[in-house]
VOSEKOL-952584 format. One record per atom (N, C-alpha, C, O): z, y, x; residue in one letter. Coordinates in steps of 0.02 Angstrom, whole numbers, plus 50000, padded with zeros to 5 digits. Example, Ala and Ser with C-alpha at 12.3 -4.5 7.8 and 13.67 -1.06 7.14 Angstrom:
VOSEKOL-952584
503904971650660A
503904977550615A
503904983550660A
504234983450712A
503544988850642S
503574994750684S
503945000250645S
504025005750670S
This chain:
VOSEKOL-952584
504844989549256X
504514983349276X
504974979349322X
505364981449365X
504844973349302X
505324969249363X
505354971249437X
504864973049470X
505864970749455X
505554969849531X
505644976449582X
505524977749641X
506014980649511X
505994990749529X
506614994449534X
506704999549567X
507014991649499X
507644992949499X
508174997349570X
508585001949567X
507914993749619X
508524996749691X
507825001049742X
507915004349793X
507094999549706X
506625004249734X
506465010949730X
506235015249767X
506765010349644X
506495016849592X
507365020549624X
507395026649617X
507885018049649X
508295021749652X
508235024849735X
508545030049745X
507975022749774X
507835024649840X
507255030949835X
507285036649856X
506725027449800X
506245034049789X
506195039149753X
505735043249755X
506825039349708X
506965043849637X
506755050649670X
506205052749655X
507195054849721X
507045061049746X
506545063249745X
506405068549718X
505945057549788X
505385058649788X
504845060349727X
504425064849726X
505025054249667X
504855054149596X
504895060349573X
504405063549554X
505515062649574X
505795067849519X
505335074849571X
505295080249542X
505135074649616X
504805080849639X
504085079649634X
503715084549624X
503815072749641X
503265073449582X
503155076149542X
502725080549538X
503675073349483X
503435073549417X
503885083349383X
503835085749327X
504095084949417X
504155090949437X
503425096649454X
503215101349420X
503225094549506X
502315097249519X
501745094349467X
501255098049460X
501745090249442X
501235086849407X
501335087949353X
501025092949333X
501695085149311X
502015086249233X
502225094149201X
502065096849148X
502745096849269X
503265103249248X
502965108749237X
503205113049199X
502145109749282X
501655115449325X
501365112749263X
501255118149236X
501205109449231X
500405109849185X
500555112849121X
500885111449071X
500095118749146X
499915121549074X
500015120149000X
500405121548954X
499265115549015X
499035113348964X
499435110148897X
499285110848838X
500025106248928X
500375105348874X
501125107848874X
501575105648839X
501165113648927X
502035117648932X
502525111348979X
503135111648970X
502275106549021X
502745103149040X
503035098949013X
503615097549029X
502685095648957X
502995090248901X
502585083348921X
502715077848896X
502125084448963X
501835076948954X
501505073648906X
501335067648906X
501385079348852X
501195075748787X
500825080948735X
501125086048717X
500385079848719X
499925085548682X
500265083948602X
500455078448582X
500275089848566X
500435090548511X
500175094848461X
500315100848465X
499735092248403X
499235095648362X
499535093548287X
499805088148275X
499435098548243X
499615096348167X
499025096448123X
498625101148122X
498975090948085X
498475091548047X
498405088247989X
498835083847989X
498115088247943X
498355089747861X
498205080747844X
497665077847848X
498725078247830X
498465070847809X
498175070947727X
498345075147686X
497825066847719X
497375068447656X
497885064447614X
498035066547559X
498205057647641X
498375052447619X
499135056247557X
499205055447497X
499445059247596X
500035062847568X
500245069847561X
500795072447554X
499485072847567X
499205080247558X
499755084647592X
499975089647563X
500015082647661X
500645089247698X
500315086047767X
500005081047785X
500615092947794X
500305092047856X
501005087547914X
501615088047913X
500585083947954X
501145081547983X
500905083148080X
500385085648101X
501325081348107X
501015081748184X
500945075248209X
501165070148183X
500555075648272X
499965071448272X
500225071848378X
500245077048411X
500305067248395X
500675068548476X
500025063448506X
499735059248471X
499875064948578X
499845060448624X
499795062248704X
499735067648734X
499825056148723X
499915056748805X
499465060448839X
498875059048832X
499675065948882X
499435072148927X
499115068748997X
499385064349031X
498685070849006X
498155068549069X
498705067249135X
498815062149168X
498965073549138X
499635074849197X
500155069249200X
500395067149253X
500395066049115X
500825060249123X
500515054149163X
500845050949204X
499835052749148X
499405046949170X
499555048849239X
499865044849273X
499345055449269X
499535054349347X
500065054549368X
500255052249422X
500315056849337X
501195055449366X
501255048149371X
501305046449430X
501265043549332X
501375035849318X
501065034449385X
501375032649435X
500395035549378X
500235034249424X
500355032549516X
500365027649554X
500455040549520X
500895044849592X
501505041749578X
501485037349620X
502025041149548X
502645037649560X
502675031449563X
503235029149569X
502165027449559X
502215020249549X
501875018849633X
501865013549664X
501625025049653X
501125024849749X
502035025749767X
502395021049783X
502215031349761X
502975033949792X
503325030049791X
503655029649842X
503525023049717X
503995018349729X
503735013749762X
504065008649751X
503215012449804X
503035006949835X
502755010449906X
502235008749933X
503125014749928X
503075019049992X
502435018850040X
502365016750098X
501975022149994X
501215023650009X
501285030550009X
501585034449972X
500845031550074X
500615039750056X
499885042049988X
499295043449999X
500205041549935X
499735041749890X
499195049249901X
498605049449881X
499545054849934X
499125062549943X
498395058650004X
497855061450010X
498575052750038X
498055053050067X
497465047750034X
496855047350043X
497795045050004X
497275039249961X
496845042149902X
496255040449904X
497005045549858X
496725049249788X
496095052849826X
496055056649874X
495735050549792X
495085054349800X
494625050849855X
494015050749852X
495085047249919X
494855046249953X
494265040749961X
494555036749925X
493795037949976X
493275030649991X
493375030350027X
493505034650069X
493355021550029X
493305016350096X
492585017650119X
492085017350084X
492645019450200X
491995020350217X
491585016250258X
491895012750298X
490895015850255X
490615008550274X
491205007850363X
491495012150396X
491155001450370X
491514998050451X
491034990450451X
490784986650408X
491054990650502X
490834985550529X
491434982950588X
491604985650640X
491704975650551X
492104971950597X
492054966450633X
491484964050632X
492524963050671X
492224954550687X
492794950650660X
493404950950666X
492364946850626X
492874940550581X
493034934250642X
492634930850674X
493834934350644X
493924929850703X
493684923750662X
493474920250708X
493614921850630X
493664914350593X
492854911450613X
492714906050639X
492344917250589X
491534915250587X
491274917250644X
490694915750661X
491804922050692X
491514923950753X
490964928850752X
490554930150796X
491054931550685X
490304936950680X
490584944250645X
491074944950609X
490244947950663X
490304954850653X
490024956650553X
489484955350527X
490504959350529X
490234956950450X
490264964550393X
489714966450410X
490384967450365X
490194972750340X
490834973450291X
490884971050234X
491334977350326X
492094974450309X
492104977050222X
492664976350196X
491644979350184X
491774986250124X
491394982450088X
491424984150029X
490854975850102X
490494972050057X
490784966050057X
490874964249998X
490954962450094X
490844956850099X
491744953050099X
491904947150094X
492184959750106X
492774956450113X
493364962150056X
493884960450027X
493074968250057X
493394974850014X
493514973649941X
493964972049901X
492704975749943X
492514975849865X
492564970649823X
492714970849763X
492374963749870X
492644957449822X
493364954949803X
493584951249759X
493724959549867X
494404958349860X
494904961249795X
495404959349765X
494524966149796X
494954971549736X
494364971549678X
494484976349640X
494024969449666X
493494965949616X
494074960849570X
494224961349511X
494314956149620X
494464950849588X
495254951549597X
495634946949614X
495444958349584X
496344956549598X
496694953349568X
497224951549594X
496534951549500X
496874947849453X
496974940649507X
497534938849524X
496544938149523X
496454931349561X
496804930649615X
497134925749629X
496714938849668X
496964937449729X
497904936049702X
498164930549712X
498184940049678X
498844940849659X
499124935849656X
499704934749673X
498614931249629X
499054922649619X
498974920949662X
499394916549657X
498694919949733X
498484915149780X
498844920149866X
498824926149879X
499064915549897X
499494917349961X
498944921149997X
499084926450023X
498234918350002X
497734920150041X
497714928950072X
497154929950050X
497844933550094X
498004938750122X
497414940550191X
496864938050203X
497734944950220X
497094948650266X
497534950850335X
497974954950324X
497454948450406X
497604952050465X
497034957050481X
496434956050476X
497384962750502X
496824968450531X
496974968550594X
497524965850602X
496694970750651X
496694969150716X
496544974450736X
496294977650690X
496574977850793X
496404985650798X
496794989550862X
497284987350892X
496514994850873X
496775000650892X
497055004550843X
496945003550783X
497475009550868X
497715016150815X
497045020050811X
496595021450851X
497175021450737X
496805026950703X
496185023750686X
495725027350667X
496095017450689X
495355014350672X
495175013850596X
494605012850574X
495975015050547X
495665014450476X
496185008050451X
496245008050390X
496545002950481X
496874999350469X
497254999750419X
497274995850372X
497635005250430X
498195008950368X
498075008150339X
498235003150307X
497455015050315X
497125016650256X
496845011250193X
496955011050133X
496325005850253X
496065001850208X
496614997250167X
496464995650109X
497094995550188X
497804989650177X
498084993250121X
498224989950071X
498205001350121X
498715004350078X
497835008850019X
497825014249989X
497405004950024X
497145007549966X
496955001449929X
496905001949868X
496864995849957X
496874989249928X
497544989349875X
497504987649816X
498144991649907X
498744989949890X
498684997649791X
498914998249734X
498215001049841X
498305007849786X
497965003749717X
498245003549662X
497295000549733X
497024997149662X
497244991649641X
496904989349596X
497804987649660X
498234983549622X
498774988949592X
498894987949533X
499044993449616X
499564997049575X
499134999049503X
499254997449445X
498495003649536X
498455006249450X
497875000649397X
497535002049347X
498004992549444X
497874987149390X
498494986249374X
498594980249365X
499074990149363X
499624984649334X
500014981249380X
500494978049358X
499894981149450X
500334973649474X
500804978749515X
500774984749505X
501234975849561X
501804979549580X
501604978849671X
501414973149687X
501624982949718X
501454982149765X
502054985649831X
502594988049814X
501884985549891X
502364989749918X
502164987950005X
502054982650034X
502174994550026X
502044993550119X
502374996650132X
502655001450105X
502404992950203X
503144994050250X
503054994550323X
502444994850331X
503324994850377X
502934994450441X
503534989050472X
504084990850451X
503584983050515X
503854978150521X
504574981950546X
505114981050517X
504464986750609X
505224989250625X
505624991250570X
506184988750565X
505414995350527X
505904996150472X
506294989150416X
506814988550384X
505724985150428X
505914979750372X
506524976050427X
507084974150409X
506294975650488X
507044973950534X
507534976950541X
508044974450564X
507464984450518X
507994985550533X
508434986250478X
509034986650489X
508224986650421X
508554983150331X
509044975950349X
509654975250342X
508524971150375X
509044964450380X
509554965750432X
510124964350415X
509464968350496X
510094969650540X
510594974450505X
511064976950537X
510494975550445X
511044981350426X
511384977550354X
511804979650314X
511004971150356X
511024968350288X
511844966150271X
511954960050266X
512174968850266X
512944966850233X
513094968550185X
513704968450173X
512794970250151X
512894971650068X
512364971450001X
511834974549997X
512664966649947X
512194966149893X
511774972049883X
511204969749883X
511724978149874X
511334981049863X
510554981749903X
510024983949880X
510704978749972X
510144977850021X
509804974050028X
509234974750051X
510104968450008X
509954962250013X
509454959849967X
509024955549975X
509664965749884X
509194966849836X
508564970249847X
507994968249839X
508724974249863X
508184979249913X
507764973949950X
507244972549920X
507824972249983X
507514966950021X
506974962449990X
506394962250012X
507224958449933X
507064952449877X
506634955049845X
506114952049834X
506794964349811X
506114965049785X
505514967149821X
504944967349798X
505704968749878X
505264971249930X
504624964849924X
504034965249909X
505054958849942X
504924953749987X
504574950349922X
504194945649936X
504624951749853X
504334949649771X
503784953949756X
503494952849702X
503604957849785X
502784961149754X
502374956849757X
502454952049795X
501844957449716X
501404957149676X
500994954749744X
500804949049757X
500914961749789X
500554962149847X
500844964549889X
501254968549868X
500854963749981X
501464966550036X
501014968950075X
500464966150079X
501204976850126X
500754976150156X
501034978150234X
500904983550261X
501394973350262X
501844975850343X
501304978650392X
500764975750398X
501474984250427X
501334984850465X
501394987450528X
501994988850529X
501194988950576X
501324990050654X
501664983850678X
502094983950722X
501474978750648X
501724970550691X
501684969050765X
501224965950790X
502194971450798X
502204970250864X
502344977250901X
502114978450956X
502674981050872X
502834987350898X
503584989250882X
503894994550888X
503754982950859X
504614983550858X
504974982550933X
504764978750976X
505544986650938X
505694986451040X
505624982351059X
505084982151089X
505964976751061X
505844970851079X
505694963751039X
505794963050979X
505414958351085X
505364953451026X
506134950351064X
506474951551114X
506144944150986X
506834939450995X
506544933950971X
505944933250960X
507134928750960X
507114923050921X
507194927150860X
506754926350818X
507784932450842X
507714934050783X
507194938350767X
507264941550715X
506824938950789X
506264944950757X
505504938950741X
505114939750694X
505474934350781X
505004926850774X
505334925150699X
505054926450646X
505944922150706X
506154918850646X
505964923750595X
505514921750558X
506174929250584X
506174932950530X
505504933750518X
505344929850474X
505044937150536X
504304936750531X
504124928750505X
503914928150448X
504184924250535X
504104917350492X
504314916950435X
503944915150390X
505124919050421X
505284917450357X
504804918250303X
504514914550263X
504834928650325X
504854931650283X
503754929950246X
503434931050195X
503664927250308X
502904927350319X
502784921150248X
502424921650198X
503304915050274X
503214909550238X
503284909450158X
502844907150122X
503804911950137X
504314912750087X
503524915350026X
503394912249975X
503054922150052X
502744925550025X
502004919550012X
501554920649972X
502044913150060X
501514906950050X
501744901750004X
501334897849978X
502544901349988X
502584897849950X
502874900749892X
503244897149859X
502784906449874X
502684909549808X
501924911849777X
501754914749725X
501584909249831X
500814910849798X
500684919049816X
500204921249785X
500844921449837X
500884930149846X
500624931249918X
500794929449974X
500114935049890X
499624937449978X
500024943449998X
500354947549966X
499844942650075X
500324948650109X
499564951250177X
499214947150206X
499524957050182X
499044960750205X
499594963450270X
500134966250266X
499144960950338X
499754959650374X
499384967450425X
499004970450387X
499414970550490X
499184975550516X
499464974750594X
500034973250612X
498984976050625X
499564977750695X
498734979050759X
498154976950753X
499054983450816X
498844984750854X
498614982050910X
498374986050950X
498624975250928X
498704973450955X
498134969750943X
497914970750887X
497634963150996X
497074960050986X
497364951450954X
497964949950948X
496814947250938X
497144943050912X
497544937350976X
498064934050975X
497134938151015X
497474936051086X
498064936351083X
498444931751068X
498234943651102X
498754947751123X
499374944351028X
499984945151025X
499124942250993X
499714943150938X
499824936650937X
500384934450924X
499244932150952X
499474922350974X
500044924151014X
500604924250988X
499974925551070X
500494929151113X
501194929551120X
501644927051154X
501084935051059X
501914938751053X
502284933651021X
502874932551030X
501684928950961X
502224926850901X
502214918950904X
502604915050875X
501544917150955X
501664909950938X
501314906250904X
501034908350853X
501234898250932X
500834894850886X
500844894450825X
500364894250786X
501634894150812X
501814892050744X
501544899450683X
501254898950629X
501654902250700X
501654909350683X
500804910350675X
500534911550621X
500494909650735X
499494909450718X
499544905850671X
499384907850615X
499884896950685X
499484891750618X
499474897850558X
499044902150549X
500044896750525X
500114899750463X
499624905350448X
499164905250407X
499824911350497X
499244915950482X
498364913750464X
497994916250422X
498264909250503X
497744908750523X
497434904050455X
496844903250437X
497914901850433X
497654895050371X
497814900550324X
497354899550285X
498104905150301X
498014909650249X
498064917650238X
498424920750199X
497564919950288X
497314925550309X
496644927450337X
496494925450393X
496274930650308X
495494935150340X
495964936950405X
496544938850399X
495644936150467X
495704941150523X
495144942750541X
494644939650558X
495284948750534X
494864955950555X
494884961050592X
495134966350573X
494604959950654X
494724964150713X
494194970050688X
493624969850665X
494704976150706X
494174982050700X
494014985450788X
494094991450795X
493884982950827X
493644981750871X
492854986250880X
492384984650844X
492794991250926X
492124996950916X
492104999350843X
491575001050817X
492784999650802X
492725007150742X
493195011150773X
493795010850788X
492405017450781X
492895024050776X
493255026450788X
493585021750766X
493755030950811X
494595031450802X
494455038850748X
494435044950752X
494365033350699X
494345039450629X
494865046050633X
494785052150628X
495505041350647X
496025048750645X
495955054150667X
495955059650640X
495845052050740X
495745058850797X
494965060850761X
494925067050756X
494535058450743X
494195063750729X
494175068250663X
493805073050649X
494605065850632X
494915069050557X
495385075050578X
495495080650555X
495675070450649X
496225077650678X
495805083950686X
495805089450660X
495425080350738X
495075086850778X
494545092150736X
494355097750754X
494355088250670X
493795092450627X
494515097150594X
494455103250588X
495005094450577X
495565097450536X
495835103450587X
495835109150564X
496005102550640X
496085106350699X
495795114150728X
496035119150756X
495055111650702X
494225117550742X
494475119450662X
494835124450666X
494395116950584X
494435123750555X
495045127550546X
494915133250528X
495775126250553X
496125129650565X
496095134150612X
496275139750595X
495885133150679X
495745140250729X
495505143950701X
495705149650688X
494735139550677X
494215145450660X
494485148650602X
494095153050587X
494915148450566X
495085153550521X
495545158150532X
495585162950494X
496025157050593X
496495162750622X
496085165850630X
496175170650593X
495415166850668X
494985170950705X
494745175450632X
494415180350647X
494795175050598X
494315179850530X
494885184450519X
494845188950477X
């Protein structure tokens, strides 16, 4: 697919030990990816064989297409978005983030894909931010479209290293998905003029290609007027949901700590 070329070669390692566990381990069809039955054609009275695609290939496609767009796919599969209740800076009201802004979103991905319109999450760590951004991003992959998340320090530190075509490519297709999803915005060491500019560019570039970008960061919306600036709110603000998750949870730590109590409790047996 377009757009894969200098991604699929960064994540290959990862791929090839996929499709190694998924494909190599299955039984069912010896590690071929492909079921194979013979059976008697009437048409030209000999038997001929009869092939098709193995359940395990579908997930592989799958899982490597999460891996080339650097998602933790082991935590998304299987997983549901679970009810949250957020506050929409725009309406000033607290709104039912899994009805009213989720489900319609990835309902209609064909639609969102064409249009810049995108989503700020607002938050503490561990409130679910991640998750919800990189599973949005998971049901445009297995619609077909090409997606990819990143966390902002790393995408800075690609351009400060940027002296050669191959990165630069790297970059372009990064910066060409389908759907983007940066995050930890505002947890790079310091800010600059170059870290403002670049966040603008890169912010803008993705508004005038029509391509929504699902933006994340820790910080309140206050606190991110702040860091980045008027210029920097306008834009966001004219084509982005902001959504403070503000009183959700800190899901993680309690995922830690239930993950935590049954590991003890099973040394003890």
């Amino acid at each position: 697919m377009q757009g894969e070329i200098l991604r699929k070669e960064l994540a290959i390692i990862s791929i090839d030990k996929a499709r190694s566990e998924i494909i190599g381990k299955h039984k069912a069809c010896k590690g071929k990816g492909v079921k194979e039955w013979i059976i008697q054609d009437e048409k030209i009275l000999l038997p001929r064989t009869v092939v098709s695609v193995c359940k395990c290939k579908k997930k592989f496609d799958t899982v490597s297409r999460l891996i080339l767009s650097n998602i933790f796919y082991w935590k998304l599969i299987n997983q549901q978005i679970y009810h949250k209740v957020v506050f929409d800076e725009i309406s000033k009201k607290k709104i039912d983030l899994r009805k009213e802004i989720l489900y319609p979103y990835i309902k209609r991905i064909r639609e969102v894909v064409k249009n810049p319109y995108g989503l700020l999450l607002l938050g503490k760590h561990g409130t679910g931010k991640t998750f919800v951004g990189q599973k949005v991003l998971y049901y445009a992959i297995t619609r077909g479209y090409t997606a990819h998340y990143i966390e902002f320090s790393d995408f800075l530190r690609m351009l400060r290293k940027n002296f050669d075509e191959d990165l630069d490519g790297l970059i372009n297709e990064i910066l060409n998905v389908d759907l983007l999803m940066i995050d930890e915005i505002g947890n790079e060491s310091r800010k600059s003029d170059f870290v403002i500019g670049e966040f603008k560019t890169l912010y803008k570039r993705r508004i005038q290609y029509n391509k929504p970008t699902i933006l994340a960061t820790n910080y309140s919306y206050s606190q991110f007027k702040k860091l980045y600036g008027k210029s920097i709110e306008s834009m966001v603000s004219s084509y982005s949901r902001i959504l403070d998750f503000e009183g959700v949870s800190n899901v993680r730590k309690a995922q830690s700590v239930t993950g935590m109590g049954s590991f003890f409790r099973e040394l003890k047996k």
